[in-house]
C-alpha positions as CSV (number, residue, x, y, z in Angstrom):
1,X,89.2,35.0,181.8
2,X,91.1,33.4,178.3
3,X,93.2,35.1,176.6
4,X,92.9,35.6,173.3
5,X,95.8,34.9,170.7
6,X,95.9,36.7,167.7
7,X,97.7,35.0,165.2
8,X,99.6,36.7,162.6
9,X,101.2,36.3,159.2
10,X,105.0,37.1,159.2
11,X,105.5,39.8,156.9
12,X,108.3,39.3,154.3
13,X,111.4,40.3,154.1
14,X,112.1,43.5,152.1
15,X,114.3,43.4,149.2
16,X,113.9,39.3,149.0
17,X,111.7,39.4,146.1
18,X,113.4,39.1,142.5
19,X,113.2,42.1,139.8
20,X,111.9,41.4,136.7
21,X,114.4,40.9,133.7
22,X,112.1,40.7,131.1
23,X,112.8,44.6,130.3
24,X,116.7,44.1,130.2
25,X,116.2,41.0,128.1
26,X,113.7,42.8,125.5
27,X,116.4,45.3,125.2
28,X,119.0,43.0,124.9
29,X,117.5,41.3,121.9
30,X,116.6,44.2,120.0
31,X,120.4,45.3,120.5
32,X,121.1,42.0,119.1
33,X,118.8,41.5,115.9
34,X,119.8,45.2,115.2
35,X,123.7,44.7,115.1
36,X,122.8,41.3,113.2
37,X,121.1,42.9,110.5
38,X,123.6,45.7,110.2
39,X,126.4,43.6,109.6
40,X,124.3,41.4,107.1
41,X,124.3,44.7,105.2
42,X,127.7,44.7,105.2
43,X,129.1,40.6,105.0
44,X,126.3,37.7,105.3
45,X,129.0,36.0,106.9
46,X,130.1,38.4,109.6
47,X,126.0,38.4,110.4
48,X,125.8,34.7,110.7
49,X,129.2,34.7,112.7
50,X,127.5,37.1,115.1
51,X,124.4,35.2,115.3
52,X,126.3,32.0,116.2
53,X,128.5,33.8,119.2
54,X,125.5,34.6,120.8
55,X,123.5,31.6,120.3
56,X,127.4,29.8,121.9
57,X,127.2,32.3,124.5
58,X,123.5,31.3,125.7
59,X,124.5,27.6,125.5
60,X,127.4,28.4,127.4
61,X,125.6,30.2,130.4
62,X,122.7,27.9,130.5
63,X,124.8,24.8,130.7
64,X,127.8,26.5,132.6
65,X,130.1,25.0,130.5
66,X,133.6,24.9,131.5
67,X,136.9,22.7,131.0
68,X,138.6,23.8,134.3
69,X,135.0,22.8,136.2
70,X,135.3,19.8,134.5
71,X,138.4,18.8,136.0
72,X,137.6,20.6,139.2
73,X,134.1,19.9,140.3
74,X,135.1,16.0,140.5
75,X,137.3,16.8,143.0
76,X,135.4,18.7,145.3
77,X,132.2,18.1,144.8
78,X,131.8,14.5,143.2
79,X,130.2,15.7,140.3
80,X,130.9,14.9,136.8
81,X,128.2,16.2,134.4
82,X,130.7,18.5,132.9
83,X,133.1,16.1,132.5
84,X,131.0,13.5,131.0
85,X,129.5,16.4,128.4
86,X,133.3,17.5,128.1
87,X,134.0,13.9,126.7
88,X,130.7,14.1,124.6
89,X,131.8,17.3,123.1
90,X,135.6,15.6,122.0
91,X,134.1,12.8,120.0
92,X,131.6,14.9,118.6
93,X,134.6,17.3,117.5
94,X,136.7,14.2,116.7
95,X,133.9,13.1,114.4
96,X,133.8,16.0,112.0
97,X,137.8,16.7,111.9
98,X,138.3,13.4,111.1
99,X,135.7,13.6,108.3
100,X,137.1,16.4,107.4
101,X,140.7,15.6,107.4
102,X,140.2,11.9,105.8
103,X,138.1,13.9,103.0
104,X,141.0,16.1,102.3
105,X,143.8,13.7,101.9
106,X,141.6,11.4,99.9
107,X,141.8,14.6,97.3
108,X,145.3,15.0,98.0
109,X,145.4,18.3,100.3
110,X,147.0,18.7,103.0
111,X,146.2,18.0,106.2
112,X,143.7,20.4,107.7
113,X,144.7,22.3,110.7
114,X,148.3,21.1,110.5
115,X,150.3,18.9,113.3
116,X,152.3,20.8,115.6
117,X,155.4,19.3,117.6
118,X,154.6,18.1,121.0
119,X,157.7,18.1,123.4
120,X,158.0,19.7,127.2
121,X,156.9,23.1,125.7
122,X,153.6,21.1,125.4
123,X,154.1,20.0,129.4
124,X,155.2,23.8,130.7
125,X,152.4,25.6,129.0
126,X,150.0,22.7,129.8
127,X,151.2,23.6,133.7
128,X,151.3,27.1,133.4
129,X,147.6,27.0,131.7
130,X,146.2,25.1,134.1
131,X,147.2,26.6,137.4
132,X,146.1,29.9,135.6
133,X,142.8,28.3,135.0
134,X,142.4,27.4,138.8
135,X,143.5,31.4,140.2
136,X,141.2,33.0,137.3
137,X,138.3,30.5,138.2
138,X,137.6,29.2,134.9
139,X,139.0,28.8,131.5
140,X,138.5,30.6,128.3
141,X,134.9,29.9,127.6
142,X,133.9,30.1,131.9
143,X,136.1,33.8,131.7
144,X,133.4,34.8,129.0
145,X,130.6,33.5,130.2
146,X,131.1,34.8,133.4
147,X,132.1,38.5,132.0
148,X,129.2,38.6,130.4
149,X,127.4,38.4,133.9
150,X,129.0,40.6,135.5
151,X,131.9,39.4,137.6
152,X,134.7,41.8,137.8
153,X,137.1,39.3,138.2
154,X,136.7,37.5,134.8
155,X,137.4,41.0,133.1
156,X,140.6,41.1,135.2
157,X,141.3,37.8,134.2
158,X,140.8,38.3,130.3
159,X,142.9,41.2,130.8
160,X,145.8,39.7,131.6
161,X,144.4,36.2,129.2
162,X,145.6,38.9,126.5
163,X,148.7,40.6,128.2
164,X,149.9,36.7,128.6
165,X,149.1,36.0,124.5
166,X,151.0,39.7,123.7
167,X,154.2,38.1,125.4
168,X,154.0,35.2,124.1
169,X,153.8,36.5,120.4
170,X,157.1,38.5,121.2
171,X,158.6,35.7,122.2
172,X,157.3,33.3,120.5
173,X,160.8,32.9,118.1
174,X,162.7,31.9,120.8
175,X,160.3,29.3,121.6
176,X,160.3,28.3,118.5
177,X,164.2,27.9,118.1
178,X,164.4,25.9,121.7
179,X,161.6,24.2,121.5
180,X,159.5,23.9,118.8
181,X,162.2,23.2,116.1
182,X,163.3,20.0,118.2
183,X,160.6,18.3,118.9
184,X,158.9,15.9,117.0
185,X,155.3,15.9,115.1
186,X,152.9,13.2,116.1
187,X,149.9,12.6,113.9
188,X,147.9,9.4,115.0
189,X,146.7,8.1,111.6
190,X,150.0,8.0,110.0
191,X,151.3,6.3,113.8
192,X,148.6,4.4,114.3
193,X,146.3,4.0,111.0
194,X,143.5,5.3,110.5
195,X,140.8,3.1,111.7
196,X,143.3,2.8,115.2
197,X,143.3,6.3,115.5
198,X,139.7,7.1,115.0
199,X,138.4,4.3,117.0
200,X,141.4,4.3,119.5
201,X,140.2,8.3,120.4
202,X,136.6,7.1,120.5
203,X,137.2,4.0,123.2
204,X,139.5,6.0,125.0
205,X,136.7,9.2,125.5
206,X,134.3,6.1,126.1
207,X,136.5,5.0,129.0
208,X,136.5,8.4,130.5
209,X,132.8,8.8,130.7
210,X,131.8,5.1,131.7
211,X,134.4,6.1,134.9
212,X,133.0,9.5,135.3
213,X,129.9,8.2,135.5
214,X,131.2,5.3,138.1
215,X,132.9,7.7,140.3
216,X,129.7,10.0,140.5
217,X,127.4,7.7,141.2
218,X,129.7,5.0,143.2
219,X,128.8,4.2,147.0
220,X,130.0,6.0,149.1
């Protein structure tokens, strides 16, 4: 007499499957359009300043953009994508303020954004920023991003991101008197010329991502 094996399909696992977000997202972008055309009404600038943070804040979350994974994920995982977009993004930025800057003081303005004095206050906060950036799990963008998905922590952290910038606005005289006073402005083009600081900042950013891009991809 055989035995006769019945064979059957494992069921799945209950509460594995993935809700739908298609209603939160339909919401979410009424919300959106709504507020966008209600401040339109009252500034077309404030409307196309509010259209722009959201369109950031997508960019942000798809890409997970963030400086402190930049100089994080490197170390611990090997990977450098952000870092090598990080380096994108400077000379992009260094593009347009130098545009920008070389424009103006070809009119005679001053220069835009202003120079500020680099000295150890530059080092301490550098320091103090970073090691901040490592406890809180990101940096000012990540902390955003992240609050906006729903991690508790990041909400702590901008909580005390603002408590830190309070302080430092009441005390900011005395930095200013110890600090800021004494130490010396820098500004490349006038140290360096133009053409050595623009292209100097470019080869430099260059250098960075040609080693990123070595160290990722090196054999191990």
């Amino acid at each position: 007499m055989t035995e006769t094996q019945i064979i059957t399909r494992p069921r799945p696992l209950t509460g594995t499957r993935k809700k739908s977000q298609l209603g939160y997202t339909a919401v979410a972008l009424i919300v959106v359009i709504a507020v966008g055309i209600y401040l339109s009404q009252l500034k077309t600038l404030s409307s196309i300043i509010w259209f722009l943070g959201i369109g950031l804040g997508v960019v942000l979350q798809k890409s997970r953009f963030c400086f402190t994974a930049s100089l994080r994920d490197p170390i611990l995982t090997g990977s450098t994508s952000l870092t090598r977009a990080t380096m994108i993004a400077f000379a992009v930025a260094s593009l347009g303020f130098a545009a920008l800057q070389f424009t103006t003081l070809l009119k005679g303005g001053p220069v835009i954004g202003g120079v500020q004095p680099v000295g150890m206050h530059t080092a301490i906060g550098a320091v103090l920023f970073g090691i901040g950036m490592v406890i809180s799990g990101g940096c000012a963008s990540g902390t955003l991003m992240r609050m906006g998905e729903g991690f508790a922590m990041q909400w702590l952290s901008l909580t005390t991101f603002i408590l830190g910038s309070v302080l430092g606005a009441i005390h900011f005289g005395w930095w200013t008197d110890n600090f800021f006073n004494a130490a010396p402005k820098i500004y490349l083009p006038e140290a360096l010329g133009w053409a050595g600081a623009f292209f100097g900042q470019l080869a430099l950013l260059g250098a960075i991502y040609v080693f990123a891009t070595w160290y990722e991809y090196r054999k191990v």
